[in-house]
C-alpha positions as CSV (number, residue, x, y, z in Angstrom):
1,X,-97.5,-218.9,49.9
2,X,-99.3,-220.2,53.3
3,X,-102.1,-218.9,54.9
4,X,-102.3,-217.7,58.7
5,X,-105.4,-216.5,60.5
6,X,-105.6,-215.3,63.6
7,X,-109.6,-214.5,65.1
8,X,-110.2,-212.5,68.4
9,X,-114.1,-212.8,70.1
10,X,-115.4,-212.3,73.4
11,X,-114.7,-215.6,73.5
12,X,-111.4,-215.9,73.1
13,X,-108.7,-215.6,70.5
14,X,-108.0,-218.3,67.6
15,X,-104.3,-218.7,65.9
16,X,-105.0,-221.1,62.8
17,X,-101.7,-221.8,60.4
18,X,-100.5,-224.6,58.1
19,X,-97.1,-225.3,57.9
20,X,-96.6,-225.6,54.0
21,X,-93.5,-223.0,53.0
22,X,-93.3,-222.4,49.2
23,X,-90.0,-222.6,47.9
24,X,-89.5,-221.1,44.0
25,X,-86.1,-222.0,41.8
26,X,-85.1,-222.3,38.3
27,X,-86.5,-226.0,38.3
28,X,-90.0,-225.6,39.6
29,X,-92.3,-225.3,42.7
30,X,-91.2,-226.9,45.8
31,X,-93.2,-227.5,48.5
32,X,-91.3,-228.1,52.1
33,X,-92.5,-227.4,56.2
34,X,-92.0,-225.2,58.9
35,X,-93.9,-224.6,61.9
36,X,-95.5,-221.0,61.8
37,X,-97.8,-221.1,64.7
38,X,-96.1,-220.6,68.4
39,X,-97.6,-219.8,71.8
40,X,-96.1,-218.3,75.4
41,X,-98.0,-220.6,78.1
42,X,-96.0,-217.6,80.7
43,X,-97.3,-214.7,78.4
44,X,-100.4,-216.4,77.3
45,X,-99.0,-214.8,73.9
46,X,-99.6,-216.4,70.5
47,X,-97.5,-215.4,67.4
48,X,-97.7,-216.2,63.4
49,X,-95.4,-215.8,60.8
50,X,-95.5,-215.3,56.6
51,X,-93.6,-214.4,54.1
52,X,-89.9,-214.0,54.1
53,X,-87.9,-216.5,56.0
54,X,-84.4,-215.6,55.0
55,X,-82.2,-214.9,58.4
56,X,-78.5,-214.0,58.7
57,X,-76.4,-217.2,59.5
58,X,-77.6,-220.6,59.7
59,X,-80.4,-220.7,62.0
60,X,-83.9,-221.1,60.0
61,X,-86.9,-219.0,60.9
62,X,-88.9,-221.9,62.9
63,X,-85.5,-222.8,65.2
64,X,-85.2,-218.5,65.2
65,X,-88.8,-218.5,66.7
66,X,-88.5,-221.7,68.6
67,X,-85.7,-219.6,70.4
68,X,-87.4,-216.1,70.6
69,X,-90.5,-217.7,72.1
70,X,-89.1,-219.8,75.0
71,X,-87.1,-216.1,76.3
72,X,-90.8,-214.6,76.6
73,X,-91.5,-214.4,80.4
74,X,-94.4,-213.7,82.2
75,X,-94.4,-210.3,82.6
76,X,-94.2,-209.5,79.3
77,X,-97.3,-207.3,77.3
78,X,-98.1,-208.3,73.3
79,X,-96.5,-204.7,73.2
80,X,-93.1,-205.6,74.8
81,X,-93.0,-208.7,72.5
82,X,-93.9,-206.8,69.4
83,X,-91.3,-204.0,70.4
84,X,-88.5,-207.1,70.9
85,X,-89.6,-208.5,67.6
86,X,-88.7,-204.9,66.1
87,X,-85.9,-204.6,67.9
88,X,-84.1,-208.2,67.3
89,X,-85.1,-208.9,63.6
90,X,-84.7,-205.7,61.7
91,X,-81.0,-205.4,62.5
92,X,-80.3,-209.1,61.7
93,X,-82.6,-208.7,57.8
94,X,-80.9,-205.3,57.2
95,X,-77.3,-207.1,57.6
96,X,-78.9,-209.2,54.1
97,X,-78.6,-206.0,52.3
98,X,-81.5,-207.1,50.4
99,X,-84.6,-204.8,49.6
100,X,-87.7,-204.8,52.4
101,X,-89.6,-205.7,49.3
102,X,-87.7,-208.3,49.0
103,X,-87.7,-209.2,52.7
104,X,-91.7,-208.6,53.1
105,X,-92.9,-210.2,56.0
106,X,-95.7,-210.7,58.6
107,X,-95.7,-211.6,62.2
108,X,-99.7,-211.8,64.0
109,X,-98.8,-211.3,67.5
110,X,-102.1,-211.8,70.1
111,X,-102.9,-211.7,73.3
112,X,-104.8,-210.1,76.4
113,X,-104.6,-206.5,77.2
114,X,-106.7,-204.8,80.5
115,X,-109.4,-208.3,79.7
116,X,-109.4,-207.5,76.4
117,X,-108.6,-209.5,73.4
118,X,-105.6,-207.9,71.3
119,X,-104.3,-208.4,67.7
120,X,-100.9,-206.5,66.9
121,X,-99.6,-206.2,63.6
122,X,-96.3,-206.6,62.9
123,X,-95.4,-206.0,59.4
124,X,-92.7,-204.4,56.4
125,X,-95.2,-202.2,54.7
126,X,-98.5,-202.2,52.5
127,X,-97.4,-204.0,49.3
128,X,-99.4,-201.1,46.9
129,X,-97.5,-198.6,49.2
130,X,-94.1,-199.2,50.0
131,X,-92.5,-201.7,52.1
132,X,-89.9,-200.7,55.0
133,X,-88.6,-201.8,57.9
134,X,-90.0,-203.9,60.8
135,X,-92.8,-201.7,62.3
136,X,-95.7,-202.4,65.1
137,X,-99.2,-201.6,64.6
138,X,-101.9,-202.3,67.0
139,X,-104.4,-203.6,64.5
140,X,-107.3,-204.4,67.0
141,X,-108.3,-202.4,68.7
142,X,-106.6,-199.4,67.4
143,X,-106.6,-199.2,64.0
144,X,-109.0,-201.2,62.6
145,X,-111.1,-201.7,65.7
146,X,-111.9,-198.1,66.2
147,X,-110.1,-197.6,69.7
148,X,-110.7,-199.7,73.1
149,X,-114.2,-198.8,73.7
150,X,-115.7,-199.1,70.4
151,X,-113.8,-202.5,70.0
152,X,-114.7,-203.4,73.2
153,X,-118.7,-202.9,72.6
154,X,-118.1,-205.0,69.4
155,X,-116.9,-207.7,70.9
156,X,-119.8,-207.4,73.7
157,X,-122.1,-207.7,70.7
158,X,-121.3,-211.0,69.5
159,X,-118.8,-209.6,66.9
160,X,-115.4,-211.3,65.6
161,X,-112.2,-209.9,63.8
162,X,-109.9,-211.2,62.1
163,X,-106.5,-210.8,60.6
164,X,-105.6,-213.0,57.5
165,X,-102.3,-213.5,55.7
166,X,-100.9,-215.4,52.9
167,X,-103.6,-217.2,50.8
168,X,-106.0,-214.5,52.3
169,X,-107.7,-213.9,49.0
170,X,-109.0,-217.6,49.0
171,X,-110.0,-217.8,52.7
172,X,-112.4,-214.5,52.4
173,X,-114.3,-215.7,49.7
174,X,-114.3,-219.2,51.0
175,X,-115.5,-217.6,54.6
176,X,-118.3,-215.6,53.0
177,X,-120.0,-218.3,51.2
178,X,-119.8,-220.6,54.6
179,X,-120.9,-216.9,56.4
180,X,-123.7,-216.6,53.9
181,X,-125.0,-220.6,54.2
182,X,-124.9,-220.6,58.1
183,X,-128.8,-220.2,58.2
184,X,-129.0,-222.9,55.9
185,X,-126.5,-224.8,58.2
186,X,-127.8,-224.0,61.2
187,X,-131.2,-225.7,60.1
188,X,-129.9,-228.5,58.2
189,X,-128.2,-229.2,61.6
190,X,-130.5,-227.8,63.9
191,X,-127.0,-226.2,65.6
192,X,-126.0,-222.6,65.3
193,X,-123.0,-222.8,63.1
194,X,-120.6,-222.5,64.4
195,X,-121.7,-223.1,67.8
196,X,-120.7,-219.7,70.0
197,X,-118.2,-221.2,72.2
198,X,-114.3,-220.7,71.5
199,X,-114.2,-224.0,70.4
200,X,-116.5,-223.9,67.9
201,X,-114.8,-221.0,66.6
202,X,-111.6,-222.4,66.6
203,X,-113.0,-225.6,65.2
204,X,-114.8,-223.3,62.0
205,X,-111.4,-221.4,61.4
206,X,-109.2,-224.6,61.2
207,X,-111.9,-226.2,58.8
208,X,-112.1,-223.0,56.5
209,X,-108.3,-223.4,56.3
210,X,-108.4,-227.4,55.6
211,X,-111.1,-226.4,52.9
212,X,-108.5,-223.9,51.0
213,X,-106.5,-226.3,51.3
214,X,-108.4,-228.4,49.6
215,X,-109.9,-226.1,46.9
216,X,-105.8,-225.6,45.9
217,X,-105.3,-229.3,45.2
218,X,-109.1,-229.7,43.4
219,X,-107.3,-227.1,40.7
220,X,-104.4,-229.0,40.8
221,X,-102.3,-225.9,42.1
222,X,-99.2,-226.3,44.0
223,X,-100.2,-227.0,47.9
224,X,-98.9,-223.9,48.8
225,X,-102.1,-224.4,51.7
226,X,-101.2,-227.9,53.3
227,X,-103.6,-229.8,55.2
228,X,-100.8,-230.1,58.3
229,X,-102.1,-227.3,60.7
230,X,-101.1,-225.7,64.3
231,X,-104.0,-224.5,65.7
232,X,-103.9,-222.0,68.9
233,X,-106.8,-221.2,70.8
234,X,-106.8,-219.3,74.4
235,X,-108.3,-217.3,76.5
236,X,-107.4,-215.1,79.1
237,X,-107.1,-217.7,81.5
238,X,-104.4,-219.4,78.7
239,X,-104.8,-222.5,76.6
240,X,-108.5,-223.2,76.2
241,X,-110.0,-226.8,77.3
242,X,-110.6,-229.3,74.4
């Protein structure tokens, strides 16, 4: 398990990941690292992976993504690097000849398109549905933003979405208590939390994530959340100031 989330605002957009990858065997729980996290300076395209990491040959998923990323060029859309995604992986996971159950994986790919903050989907399925192969789905603004304009006027609003994998169970409930306390915060702090900047967003979704984190190892549960993060935060002018 892991936990990857990936916030767009009128601010900017947020890539939050920790780098603990589960490994399950015979003899127990074993809990190693990979970076999950990645980010195209030429694109000014983030990406983040879960689930599945098995690959043909030798090469593991962080040196496969390593790889991938540095071939992105400026000219390319969060649509062309979706499509190449598509086009690259599923021949390589269906040379496995394992099930795309088995195979089940996620890849948040974000960026800017026409000014506007984009989340694409990447994915093998709907696990109470059926899983297939590697397809694209343009998450925000399409499908679950209501089209451009609509997701466009929530944005303009002060709104936020968000696309959550892995431990995303945890991180919802843990973001609506913090959601439903921010009054309380807010005074106790006499700040609005969190402050309405892209850092303080970024800042908020990297905490919520050290805080699953945390909760995991107060229950003594295997850190399948580790406390080692990669946090990505941009705009559309690229990497945001710190």
């Amino acid at each position: 398990m892991t936990l990857v989330v990936t916030s767009a605002s009128a601010f900017g957009i947020t890539v939050v990941g920790d780098r603990a990858v589960t490994r399950r065997s015979d003899s127990g729980v074993e809990i190693l690292a990979a970076k999950k996290v990645w980010y195209s300076p030429e694109a000014n395209v983030a990406l983040a992976f879960w689930g599945n990491a098995n690959l043909s040959g030798d090469e593991s998923l962080e040196e496969w993504a390593r790889r991938f990323v540095s071939n992105i060029q400026s000219h390319d859309s969060v649509a062309s690097v979706c499509e190449r995604l598509v086009s690259t992986l599923n021949p390589e996971l269906e040379s496995l000849g394992n099930s795309w159950s088995y195979l089940r994986r996620e890849i948040h790919v974000s960026g800017y398109e026409n000014d506007l903050p984009v989340i694409f989907h990447v994915h093998t399925g709907d696990p109470r549905e059926f899983h297939h192969s590697l397809e694209v789905h343009r998450d925000y603004p399409d499908i679950h933003g209501g089209g451009p304009e609509k997701y466009r006027q929530h944005l303009d609003n002060g709104g936020l979405v968000q696309l959550r994998n892995g431990y995303y169970g945890l991180f919802a409930t843990l973001a609506q208590v913090v959601f439903e306390s921010r009054a309380d915060l807010s005074a106790l702090l006499e700040r609005q939390v969190p402050a309405p900047s892209q850092n303080g967003q970024a800042a908020f979704d990297e905490a919520l994530v050290r805080l699953a984190a945390g909760i995991l190892k107060s229950a003594q549960l295997p850190q399948s959340v580790g406390t080692d993060l990669d946090v990505v935060s941009f705009t559309s002018r690229g990497l945001a100031p710190q």
